[in-house]
C-alpha positions in Angstrom: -58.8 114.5 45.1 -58.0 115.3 48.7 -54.5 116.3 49.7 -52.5 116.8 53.3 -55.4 116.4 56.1 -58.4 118.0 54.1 -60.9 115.3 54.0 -63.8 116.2 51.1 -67.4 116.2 51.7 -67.9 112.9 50.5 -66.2 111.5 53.2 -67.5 114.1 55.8 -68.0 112.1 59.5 -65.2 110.0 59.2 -63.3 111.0 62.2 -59.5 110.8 62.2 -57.8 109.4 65.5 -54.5 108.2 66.6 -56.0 104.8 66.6 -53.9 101.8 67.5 -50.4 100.5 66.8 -51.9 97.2 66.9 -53.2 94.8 65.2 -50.8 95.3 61.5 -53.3 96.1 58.3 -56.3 97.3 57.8 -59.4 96.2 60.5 -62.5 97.0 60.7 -63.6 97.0 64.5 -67.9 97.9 64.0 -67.2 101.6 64.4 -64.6 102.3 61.3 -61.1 100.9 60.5 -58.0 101.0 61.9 -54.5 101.3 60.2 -51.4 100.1 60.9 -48.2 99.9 58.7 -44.5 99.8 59.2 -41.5 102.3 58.5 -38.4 103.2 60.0 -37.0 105.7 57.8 -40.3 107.6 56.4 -40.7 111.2 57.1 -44.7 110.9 56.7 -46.7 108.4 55.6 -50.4 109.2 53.8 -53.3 107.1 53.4 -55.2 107.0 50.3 -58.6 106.6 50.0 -59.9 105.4 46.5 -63.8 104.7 44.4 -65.4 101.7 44.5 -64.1 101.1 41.5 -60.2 102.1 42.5 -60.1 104.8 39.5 -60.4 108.2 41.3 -58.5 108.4 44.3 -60.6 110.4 46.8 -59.0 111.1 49.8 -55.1 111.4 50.9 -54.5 111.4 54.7 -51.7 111.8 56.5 -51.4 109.5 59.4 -51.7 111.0 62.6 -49.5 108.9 65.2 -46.2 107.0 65.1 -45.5 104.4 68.4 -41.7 103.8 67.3 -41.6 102.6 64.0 -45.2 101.4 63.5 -47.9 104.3 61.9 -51.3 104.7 62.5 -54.9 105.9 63.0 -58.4 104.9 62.8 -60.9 106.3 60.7 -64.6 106.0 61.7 -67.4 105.2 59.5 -65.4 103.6 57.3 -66.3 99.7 56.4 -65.2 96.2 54.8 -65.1 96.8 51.1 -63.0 100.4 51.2 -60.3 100.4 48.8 -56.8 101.9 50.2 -53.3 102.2 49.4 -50.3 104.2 51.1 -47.8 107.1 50.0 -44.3 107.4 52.0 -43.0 110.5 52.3 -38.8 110.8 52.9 -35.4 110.6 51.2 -34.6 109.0 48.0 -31.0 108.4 48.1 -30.5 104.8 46.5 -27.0 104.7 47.3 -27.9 105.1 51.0 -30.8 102.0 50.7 -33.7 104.7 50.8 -36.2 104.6 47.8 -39.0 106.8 48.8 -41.4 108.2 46.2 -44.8 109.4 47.3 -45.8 110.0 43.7 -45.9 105.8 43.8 -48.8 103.9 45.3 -48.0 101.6 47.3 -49.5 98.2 48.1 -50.4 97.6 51.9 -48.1 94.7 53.3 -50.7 93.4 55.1 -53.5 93.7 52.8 -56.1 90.8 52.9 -57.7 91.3 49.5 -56.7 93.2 46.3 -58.5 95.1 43.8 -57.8 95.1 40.1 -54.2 94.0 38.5 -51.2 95.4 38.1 -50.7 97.1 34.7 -46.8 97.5 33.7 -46.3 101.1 32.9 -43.0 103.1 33.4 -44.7 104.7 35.6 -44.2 102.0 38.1 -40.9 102.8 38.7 -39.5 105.2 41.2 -36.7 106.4 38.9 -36.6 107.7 34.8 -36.5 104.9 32.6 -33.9 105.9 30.1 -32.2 108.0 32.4 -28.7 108.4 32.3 -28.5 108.4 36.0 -30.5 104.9 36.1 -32.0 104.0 39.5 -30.5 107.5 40.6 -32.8 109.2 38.8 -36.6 110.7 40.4 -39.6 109.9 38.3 -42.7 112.2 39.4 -45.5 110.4 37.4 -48.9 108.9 39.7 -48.3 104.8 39.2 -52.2 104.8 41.6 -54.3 104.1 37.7 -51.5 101.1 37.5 -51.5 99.8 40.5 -53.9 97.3 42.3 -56.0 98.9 45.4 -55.5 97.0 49.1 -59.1 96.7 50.2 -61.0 96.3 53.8 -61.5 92.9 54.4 -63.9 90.7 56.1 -62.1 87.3 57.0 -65.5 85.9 58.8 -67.0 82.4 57.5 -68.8 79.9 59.0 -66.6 77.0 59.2 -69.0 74.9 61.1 -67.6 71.8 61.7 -64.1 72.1 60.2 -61.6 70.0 61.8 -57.9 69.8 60.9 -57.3 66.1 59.6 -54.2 66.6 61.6 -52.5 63.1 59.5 -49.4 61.9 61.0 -46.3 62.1 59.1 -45.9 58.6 59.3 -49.4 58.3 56.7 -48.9 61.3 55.4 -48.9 61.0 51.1 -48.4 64.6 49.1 -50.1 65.4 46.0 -48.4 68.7 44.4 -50.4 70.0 42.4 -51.6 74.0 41.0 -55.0 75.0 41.5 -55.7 76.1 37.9 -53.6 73.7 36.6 -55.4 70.8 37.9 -58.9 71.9 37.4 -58.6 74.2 33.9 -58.9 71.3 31.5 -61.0 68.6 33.8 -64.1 67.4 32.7 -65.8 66.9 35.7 -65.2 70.6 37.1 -67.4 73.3 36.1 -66.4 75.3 33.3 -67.2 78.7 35.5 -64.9 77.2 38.2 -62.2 75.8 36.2 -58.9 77.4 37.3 -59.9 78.2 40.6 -60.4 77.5 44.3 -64.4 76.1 44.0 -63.1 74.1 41.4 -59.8 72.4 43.2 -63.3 72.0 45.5 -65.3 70.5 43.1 -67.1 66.9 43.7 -64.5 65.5 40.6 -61.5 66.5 42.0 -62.0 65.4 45.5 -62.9 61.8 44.2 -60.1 61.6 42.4 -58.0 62.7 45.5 -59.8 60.7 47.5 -59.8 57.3 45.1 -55.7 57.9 44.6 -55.4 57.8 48.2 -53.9 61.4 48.7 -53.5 62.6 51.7 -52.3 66.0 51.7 -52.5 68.8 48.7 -49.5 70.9 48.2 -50.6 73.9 46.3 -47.9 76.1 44.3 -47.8 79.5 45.3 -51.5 81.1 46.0 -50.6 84.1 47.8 -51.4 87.2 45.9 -48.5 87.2 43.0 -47.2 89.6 39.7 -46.7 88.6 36.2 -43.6 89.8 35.6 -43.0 92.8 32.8 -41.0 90.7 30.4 -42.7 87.8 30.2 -46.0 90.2 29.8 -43.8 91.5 26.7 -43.6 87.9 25.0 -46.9 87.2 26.0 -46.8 84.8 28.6 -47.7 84.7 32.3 -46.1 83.8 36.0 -48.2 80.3 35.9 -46.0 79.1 39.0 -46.4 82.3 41.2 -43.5 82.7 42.6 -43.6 86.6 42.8 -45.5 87.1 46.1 -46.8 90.6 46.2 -48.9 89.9 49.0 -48.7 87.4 52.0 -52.2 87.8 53.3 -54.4 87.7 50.4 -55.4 84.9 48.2 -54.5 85.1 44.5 -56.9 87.3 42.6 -57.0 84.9 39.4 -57.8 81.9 41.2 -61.1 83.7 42.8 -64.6 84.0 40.8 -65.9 86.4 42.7 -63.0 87.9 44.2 -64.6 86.6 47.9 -62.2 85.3 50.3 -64.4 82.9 51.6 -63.9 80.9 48.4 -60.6 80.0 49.7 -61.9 78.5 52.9 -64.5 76.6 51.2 -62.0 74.6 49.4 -60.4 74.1 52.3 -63.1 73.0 54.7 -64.2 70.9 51.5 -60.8 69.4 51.4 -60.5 68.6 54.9 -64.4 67.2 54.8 -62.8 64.5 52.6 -59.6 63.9 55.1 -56.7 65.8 53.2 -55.2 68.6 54.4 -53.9 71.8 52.6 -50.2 73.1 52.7 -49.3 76.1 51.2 -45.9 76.9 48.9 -44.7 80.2 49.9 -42.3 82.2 49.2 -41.2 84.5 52.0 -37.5 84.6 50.2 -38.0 87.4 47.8 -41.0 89.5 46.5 -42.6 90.4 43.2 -40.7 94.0 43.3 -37.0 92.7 41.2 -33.8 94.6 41.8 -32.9 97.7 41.3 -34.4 98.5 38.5 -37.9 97.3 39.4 -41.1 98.8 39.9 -42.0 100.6 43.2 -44.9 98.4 44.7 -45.0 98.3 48.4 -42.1 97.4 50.4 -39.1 99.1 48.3 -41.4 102.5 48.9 -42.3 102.0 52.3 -38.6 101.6 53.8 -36.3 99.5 51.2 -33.8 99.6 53.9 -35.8 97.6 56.6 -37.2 95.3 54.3 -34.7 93.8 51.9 -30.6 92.9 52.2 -28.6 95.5 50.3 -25.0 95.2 49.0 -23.1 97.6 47.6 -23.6 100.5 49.9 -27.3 100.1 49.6 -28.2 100.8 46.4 -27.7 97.0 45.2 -29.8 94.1 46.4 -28.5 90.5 47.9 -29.7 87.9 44.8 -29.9 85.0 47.0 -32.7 83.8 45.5 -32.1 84.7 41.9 -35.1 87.0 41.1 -33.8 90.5 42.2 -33.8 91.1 45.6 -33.8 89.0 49.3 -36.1 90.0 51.8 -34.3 90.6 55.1 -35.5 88.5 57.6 -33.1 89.3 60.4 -35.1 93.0 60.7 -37.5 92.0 63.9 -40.4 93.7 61.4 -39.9 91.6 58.5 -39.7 88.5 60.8 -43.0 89.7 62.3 -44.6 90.3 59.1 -43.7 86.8 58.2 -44.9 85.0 61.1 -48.1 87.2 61.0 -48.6 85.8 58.0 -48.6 82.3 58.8 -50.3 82.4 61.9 -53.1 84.4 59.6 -53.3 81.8 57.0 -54.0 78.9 60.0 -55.7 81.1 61.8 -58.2 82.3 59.2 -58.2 79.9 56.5 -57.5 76.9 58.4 -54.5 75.5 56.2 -52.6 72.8 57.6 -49.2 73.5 56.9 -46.4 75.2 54.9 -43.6 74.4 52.0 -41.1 77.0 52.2 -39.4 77.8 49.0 -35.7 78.2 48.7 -36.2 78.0 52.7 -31.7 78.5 53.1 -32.5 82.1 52.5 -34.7 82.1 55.3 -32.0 80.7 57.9 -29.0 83.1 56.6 -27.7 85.3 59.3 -25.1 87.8 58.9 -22.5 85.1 59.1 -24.3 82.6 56.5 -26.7 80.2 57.5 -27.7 78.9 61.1 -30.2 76.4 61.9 -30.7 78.0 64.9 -31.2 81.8 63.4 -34.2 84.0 64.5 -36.4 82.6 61.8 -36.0 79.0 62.7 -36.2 80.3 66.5 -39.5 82.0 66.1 -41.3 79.4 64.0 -40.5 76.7 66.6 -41.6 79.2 69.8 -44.9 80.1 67.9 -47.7 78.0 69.1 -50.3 78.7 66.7 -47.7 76.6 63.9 -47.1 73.9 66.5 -49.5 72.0 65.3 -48.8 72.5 61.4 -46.7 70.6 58.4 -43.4 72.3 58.1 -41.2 71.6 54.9 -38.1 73.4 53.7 -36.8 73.2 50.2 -33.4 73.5 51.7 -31.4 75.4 49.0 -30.4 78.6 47.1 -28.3 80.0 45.2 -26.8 82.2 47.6 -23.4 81.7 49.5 -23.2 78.1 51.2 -26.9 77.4 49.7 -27.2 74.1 49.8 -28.0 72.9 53.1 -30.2 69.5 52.9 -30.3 67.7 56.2 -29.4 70.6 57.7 -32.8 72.1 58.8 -33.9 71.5 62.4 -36.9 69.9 64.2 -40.0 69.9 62.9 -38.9 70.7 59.5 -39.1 68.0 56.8 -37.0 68.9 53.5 -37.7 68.2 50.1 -34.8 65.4 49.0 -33.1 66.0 45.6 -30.8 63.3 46.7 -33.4 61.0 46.3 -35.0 62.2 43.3 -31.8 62.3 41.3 -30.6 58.6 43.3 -33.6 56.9 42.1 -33.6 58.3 38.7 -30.2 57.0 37.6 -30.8 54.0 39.8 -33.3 53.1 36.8 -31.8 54.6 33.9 -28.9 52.3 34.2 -26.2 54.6 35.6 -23.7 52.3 37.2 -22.2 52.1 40.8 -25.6 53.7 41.9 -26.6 50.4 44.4 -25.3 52.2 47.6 -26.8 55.1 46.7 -30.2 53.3 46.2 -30.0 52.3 49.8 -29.6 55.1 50.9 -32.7 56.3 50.1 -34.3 53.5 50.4 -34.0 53.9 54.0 -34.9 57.6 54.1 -31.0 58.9 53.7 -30.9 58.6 57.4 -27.0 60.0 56.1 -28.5 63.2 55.9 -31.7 63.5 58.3 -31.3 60.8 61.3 -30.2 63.6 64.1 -31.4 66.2 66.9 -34.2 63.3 67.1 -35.7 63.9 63.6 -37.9 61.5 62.2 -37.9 59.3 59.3 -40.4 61.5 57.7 -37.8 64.2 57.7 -37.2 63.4 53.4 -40.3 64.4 51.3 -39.0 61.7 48.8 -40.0 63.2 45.1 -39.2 61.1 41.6 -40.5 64.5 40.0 -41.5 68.1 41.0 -43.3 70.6 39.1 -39.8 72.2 38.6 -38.3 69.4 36.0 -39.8 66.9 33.9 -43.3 65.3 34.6 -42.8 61.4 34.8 -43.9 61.0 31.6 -41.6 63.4 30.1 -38.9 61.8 32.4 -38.8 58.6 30.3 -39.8 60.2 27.0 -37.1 62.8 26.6 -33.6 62.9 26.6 -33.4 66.5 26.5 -35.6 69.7 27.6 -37.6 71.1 24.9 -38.0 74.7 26.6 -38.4 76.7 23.2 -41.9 78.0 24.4 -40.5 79.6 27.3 -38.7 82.1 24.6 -35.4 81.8 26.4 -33.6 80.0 23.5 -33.8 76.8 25.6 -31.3 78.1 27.9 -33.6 78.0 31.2 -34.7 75.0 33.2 -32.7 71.9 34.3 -30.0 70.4 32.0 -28.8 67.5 34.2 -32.4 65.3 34.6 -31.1 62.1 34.5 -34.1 61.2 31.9 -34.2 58.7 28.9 -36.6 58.1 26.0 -35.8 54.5 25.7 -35.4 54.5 22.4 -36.8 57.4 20.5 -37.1 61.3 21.5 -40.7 62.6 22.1 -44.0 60.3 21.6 -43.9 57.1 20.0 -46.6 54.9 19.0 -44.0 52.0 19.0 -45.7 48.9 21.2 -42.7 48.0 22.5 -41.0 51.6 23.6 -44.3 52.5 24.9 -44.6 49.4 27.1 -41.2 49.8 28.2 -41.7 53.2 29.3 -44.7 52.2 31.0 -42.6 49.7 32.9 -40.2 52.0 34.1 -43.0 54.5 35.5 -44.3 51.9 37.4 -40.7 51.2 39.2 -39.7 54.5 39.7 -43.4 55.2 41.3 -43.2 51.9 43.5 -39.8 52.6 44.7 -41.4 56.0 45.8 -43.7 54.7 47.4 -41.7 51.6 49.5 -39.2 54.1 50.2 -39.3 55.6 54.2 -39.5 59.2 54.2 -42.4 60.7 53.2 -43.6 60.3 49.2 -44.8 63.4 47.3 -46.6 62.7 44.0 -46.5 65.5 41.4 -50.2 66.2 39.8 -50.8 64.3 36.5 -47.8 61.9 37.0 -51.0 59.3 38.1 -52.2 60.1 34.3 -49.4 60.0 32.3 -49.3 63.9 31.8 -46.8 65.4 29.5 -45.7 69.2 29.2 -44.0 68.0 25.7 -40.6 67.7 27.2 -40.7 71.7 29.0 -38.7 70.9 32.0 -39.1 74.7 33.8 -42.9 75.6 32.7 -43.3 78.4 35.3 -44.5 80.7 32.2 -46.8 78.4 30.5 -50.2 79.2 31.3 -51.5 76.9 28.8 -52.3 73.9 27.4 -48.5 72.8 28.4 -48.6 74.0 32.1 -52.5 72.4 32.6 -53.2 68.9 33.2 -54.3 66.1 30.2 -56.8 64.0 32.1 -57.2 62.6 28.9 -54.7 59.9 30.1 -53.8 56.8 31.8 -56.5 55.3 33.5 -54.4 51.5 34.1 -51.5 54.1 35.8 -53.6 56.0 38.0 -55.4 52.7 39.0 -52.2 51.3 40.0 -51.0 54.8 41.7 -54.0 54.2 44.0 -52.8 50.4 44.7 -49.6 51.5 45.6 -51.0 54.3 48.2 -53.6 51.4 49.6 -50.8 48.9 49.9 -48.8 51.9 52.0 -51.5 52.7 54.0 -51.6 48.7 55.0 -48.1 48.2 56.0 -46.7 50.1 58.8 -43.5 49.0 57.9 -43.5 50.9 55.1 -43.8 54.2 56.9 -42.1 54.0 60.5 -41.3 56.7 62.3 -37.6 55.7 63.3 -34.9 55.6 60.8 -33.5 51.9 60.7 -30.2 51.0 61.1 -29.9 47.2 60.7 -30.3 46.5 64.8 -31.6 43.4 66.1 -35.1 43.4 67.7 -35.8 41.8 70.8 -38.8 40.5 69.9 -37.7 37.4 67.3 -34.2 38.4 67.1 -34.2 39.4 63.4 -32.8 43.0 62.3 -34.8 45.1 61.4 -33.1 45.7 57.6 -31.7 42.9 56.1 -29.8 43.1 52.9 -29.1 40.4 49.8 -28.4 39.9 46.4 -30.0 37.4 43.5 -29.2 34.3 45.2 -29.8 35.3 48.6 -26.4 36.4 49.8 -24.9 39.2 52.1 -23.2 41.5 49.5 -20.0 42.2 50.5 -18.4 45.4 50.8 -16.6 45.5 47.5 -19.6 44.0 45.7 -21.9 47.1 46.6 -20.0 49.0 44.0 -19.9 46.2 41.1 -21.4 48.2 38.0 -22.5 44.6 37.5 -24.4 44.2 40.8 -28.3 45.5 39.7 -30.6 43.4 41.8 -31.0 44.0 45.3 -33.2 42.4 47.7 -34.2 44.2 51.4 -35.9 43.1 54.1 -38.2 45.3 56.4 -39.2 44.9 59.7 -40.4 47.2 62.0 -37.8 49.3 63.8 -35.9 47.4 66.4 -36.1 50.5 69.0 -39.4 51.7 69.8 -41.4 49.1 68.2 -41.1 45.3 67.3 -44.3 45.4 65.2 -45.0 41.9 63.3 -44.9 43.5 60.2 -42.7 42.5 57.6 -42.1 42.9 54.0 -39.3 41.9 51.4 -39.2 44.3 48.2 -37.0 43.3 45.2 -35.1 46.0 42.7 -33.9 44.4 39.9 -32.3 47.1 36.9 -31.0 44.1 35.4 -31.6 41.1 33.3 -34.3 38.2 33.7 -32.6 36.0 37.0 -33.1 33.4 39.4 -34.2 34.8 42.9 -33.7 33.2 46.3 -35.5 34.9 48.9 -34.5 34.4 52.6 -35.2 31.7 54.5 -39.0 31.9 56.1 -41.1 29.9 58.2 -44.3 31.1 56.5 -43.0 31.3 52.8 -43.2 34.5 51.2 -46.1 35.3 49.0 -46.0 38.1 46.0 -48.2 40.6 46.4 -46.9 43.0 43.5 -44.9 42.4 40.4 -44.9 45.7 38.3 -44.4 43.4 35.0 -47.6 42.2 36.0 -49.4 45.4 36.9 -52.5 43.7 36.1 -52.1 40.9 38.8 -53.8 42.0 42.3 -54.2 38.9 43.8 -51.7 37.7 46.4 -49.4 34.5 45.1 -46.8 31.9 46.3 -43.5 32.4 45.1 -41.0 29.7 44.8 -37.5 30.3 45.7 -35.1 29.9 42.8 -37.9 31.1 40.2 -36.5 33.4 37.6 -37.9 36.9 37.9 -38.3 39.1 34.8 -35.5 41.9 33.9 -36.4 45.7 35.3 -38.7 45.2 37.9 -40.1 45.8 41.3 -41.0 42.8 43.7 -43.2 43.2 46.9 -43.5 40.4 49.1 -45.3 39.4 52.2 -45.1 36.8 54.8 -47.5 33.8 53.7 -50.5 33.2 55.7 -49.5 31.0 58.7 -52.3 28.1 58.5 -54.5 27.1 61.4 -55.1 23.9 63.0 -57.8 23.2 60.3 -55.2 23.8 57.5 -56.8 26.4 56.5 -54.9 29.6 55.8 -55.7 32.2 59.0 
């Protein structure tokens, strides 16, 4: 092994120079590769040079040049392929926030492609395991056998004819979904491809996409992630990937051939078929814990720069519960971050982002501020002008929850509406206003600084909770597989089994359970905002009541496409009968005004027989049917589309529907999922108990008498 400058024969005509501070990474430019990484507070930094097959390091050079705070050099000769990694040289004084080991190879920030996986070893960590001292303590030991080799990349593909769907927010419908999750147990994938990006590409999964009228894939976490150490020990995985170790590089696992360019054909397949691709990422926290973690990349580069320390410095801010909080408000965190993004629209052509536990994102010094350097650069940056922005808008740090507080263009995932809806149809009372509300997309929370109606990704479920089967088939989590004594995951879901815990083979539970998936899923999908479907909920996929499967790479985590058929077949009628009625899907939140255009508001309200409630009545634990007229928004539109929906929790009752010169006809009873043919309904007809009612304007006939 090479050591200090000497470079061995091997690798004889690969000139060192200063190179360039510019662009971050590792690039190849047709003459060698240059490097470029980050630290403040290193004394040297070293780059190490490894086999093809990342067991015998062969080279350690020290770089050359530092332009402030950024080091680099080129070395010629070298091509895509090399595998690399970096050694920081400086202080380690934990209670000071410095961490530096250079017996610890470290992970390039910037890295476009790993090789090999991390394998847990104490040797990972910068300090003595065991040692009285703790995290004060030095450990000497070489972690470069455990840890996974940054490699040379070549991004180039030939994308052809790609072309961004680019699908308003007003049509847009997410599918979340995980890419081995959805593909490891379907039978029309491939079984070479199953779990991976060629199969999320795969002929059978785009039909099915394409049949359930989806319009947008939201894909948990696929940057480059760590199975963490103790759920190694009980033999499980990170399924969820929510341990980013890398923000530039696709996740090995979900690769055959370790090729980046499987990653873009999945999504130039996927936009060749109209959906676009957003990515869940998780620029919050990384895969290197607290403390008492191991020593990947950013803690031995310069922990001070890149995460929020407490305590003096040798603690870490927790704000998103796994360890540590990456500090954003360091300009060279922020730049890593938006380098990132801009790379993965840049390179592989995604069409937008869901930011996860995005509050830790906007937290200044003072707490959080829409208007913080984060928010400031995304909105300035005009490579992500163009792209889906969506927060999850909370944390468990200080002042956490901030939903409807996000700024323009963000939209923000909605628990409101999720846990609304929920009790809406299990029965909870005094839960009509609420209903409303989000029937209406909780203009409360989003209708300001001009932000559309689109602003609430409207959710019934999540792949953080129960699936919808689960949601009506269990009163209580079953997490026992996640070996955590059932302590983890959700305890407040708002479920019910109707009637007995688990499966049942009992006709009549079964059809009522049935019945309530098919309200909760048409509410969703009449509601304004913008509806996100979780993968499998079309299929009536269970994870056996496991409401927090983030370890299960399994059987529970994976999808049963062994399902539903008559529910996804009605999922797709719902999207089609979205897609057909603007009114379903307006851009402007409504507020009840008058429209110039007929002189009829644009949201009219009414109970059973017809009636204005009144205020006290909107609280009545006994009021359970509402009835709500749409029309097009009264400002900025006027559109002759119109639509009357019925929610009824309660019993079997007469209806009267308001008055119309048309007559209304039913165009979806979900007591009748069957029925797809448009009918006349009768004011004053009793309409069964738990239900949802769609109705539309009757044809007006023409001078023939014939309907026109």
């Amino acid at each position: 092994m090479g050591s200090g400058s000497d470079i061995p024969d091997r690798l004889a005509g690969h000139a060192v120079t200063s190179g360039r501070p510019w662009p971050m990474g590792a690039h190849f430019d047709g003459e060698g590769v240059n490097f470029a990484v980050f630290s403040a507070h290193a004394t040297q930094i070293d780059l190490c040079l490894f086999s093809s097959d990342g067991k015998r390091e062969l080279a350690r050079i020290p770089f050359p040049e530092r332009d402030g705070d950024i080091w680099h050099m080129h070395l010629g000769g070298l091509t895509p392929g090399s595998l690399y990694g970096f050694r920081a040289h400086g202080p380690y004084n934990p209670e000071q926030g410095y961490r530096f080991n250079s017996h610890k190879l470290l992970i390039d920030p910037y890295a476009r492609s790993f090789h090999g996986r991390l394998r847990w070893s104490d040797a990972l960590m910068g300090y003595k395991i065991g040692s009285p001292r703790a995290d004060l303590s030095f450990d000497t030991r070489d972690s470069a056998f455990a840890v996974p080799k940054s490699v040379v990349a070549d991004p180039a593909f030939q994308w052809t004819d790609d072309r961004p769907p680019r699908r308003a927010w007003s049509d847009t419908l997410i599918y979340e979904t995980h890419v081995k999750g959805m593909t490891a147990h379907h039978p029309g994938v491939e079984p070479d491809q199953r779990g991976t990006f060629l199969g999320m590409a795969s002929d059978a999964v785009l039909d099915h996409l394409v049949k359930l009228g989806v319009t947008a894939v939201e894909l948990l976490p696929v940057q480059a992630f760590v199975d963490d150490r103790f759920l190694i020990a009980k033999n499980l995985r990170n399924y969820w990937g929510y341990q980013t170790i890398g923000f530039f590089a696709p996740e090995p696992r979900y690769l055959t051939k370790g090729a980046l360019w499987e990653f873009q054909t999945m999504v130039r397949r996927l936009h060749g078929a109209g959906i676009e691709v957003i990515l869940d990422v998780v620029y919050n926290h990384t895969g290197e814990g607290d403390e008492f973690g191991p020593t990947l990349s950013f803690r031995g580069l310069d922990n001070a720069s890149y995460y929020r320390l407490v305590g003096g410095g040798r603690h870490y801010a927790n704000d998103a519960g796994t360890g540590n909080t990456l500090n954003l408000t360091h300009p060279a965190v922020l730049r890593l971050v938006m380098d990132s993004l801009r790379y993965w629209v840049e390179t592989f052509h995604v069409d937008g982002f869901r930011f996860d536990l995005a509050s830790v994102l906007g937290r200044e010094m003072h707490g959080f501020d829409p208007q913080g350097g984060f928010f400031d650069a995304i909105r300035q940056d005009p490579v992500l002008a163009g792209v889906k922005l969506i927060a999850e808008p909370w944390d468990i740090g200080p002042g956490g929850y901030q939903l409807g507080a996000f700024p323009h263009p963000f939209a923000e995932w909605n628990d409101r509406y999720r846990d609304g809806v929920r009790r809406f149809w299990k029965g909870d009372p005094g839960m009509m206003p609420d209903l409303a509300k989000r029937l209406l997309g909780s203009a409360e929370r989003f209708d300001h600084y001009g932000r559309g109606a689109h602003s609430s990704v409207n959710f019934i479920t999540s792949h953080d909770g129960f699936t919808l089967e689960d949601l009506v088939s269990y009163s209580v989590k079953r997490n026992w597989d996640n070996g955590e004594n059932n302590r983890d995951g959700h305890n407040e879901n708002h479920s019910d089994n109707l009637g007995v815990e688990g499966p049942s083979k009992d006709p009549a539970i079964r059809a009522a359970r049935a019945l309530r998936k098919r309200n909760l899923l048409t509410t969703l999908m009449v509601s304004q905002g913008t509806p996100m479907l979780l993968a499998g909920d079309e299929a009536g996929n269970s994870q056996g009541g496991n409401n927090n499967a983030y370890a299960q790479d399994n059987a529970v985590g994976w999808l049963d496409w062994a399902g539903d058929p008559a529910q996804t077949g009605f999922v797709a009628r719902l999207a089609a009968l979205r897609a057909a009625h603007p009114v379903l899907r307006q851009k402007r939140f409504l507020h009840g005004l008058v429209r110039d255009s007929d002189a009829q508001r644009d949201v009219q309200w009414a109970r059973a027989d017809g009636q204005l409630p009144a205020p006290h009545e909107w609280h009545d634990p006994a009021f359970r049917c509402l009835q709500l007229t749409l029309r097009m928004a009264a400002e900025g539109g006027n559109g002759a589309d119109a639509l009357h929906l019925v929610f009824n929790q309660g019993p079997a009752l007469a209806l009267t529907l308001p008055p119309s010169v048309q007559g209304w006809q039913i165009l979806l009873d979900t007591t009748r999922p069957e029925s797809a043919q448009a009918a006349a309904f009768v004011s004053g007809t009793i309409i069964p108990a738990h239900c949802v009612l769609i109705f539309a304007p009757a044809p007006m006939p023409d001078v023939t008498g014939e309907a026109s």
